[in-house]
C-alpha positions in Angstrom: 126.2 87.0 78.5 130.0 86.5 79.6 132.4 86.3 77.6 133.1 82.1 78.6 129.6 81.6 77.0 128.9 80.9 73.6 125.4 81.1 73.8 122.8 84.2 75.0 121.2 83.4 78.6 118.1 84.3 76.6 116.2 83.7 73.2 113.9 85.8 71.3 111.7 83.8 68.5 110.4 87.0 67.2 110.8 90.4 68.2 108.9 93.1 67.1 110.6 96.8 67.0 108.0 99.8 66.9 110.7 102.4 65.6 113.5 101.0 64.1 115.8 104.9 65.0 118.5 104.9 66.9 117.2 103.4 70.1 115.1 100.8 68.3 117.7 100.3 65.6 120.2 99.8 68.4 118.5 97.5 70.8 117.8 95.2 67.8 121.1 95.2 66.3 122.8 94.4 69.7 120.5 91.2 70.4 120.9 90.5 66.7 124.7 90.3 67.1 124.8 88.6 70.5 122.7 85.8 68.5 119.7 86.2 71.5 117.1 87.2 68.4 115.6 84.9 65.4 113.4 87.3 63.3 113.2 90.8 64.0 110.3 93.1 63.1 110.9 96.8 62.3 107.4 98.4 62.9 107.3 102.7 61.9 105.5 105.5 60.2 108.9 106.2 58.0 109.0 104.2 55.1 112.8 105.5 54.5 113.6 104.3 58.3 112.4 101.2 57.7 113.7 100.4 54.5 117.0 101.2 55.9 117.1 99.5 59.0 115.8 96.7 56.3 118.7 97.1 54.0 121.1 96.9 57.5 120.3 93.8 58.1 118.9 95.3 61.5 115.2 94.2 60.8 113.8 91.3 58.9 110.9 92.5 57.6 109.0 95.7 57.7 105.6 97.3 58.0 103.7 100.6 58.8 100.8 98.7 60.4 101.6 98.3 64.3 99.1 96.0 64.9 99.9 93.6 61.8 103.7 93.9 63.0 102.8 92.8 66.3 101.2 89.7 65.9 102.6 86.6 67.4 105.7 88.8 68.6 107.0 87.2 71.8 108.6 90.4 72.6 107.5 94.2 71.9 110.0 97.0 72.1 108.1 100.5 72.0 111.0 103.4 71.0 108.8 105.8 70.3 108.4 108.9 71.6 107.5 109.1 75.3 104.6 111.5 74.6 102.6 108.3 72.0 103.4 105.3 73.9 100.1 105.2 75.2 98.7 105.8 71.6 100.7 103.3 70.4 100.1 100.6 73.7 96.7 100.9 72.9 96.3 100.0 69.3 98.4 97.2 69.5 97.1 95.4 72.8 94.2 93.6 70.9 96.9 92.4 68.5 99.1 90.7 70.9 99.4 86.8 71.6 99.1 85.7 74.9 102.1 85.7 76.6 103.9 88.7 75.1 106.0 90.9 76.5 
């Protein structure tokens, strides 16, 4: 976005954040402030993360069930550690509406 817009090039109806840390916590902050985000979902195995990024005002809601936190997302942001993505990719797939990113 450039500063002569008022608006984001881009919307996101509902984003779903698997760790809500500093990368996750970041990215959704960032399109949370630059307006291109309606609800955010924080998505983690840390119930203290979560309830902080919660508490923020980063995340909207929040679960410790990946798969529940998933559905009907229109965009997922994995910001775990490189060594579970595929863990993670997999046990959300059969949650995901068609269409997600």
């Amino acid at each position: 976005m450039n500063k002569a817009q008022t608006k984001p090039e881009f919307f996101i109806p509902r984003l779903a954040v698997i760790g809500v840390g500093l990368i996750g916590g970041s990215l959704a902050l960032a399109l949370r402030e630059a307006g291109a985000v309606g609800e955010i979902v924080g998505i983690g195995r840390g119930l203290e993360n979560l309830q902080k990024a919660l508490e923020l005002g980063i995340v909207d809601r929040i679960t410790q069930d990946a798969a529940e936190g998933c559905r009907d997302a229109d965009v997922v942001f994995l910001a775990t550690p490189v060594r579970t993505l595929a863990d993670v990719a997999a046990a959300i797939i059969p949650s995901l509406k068609p269409g997600a990113i």
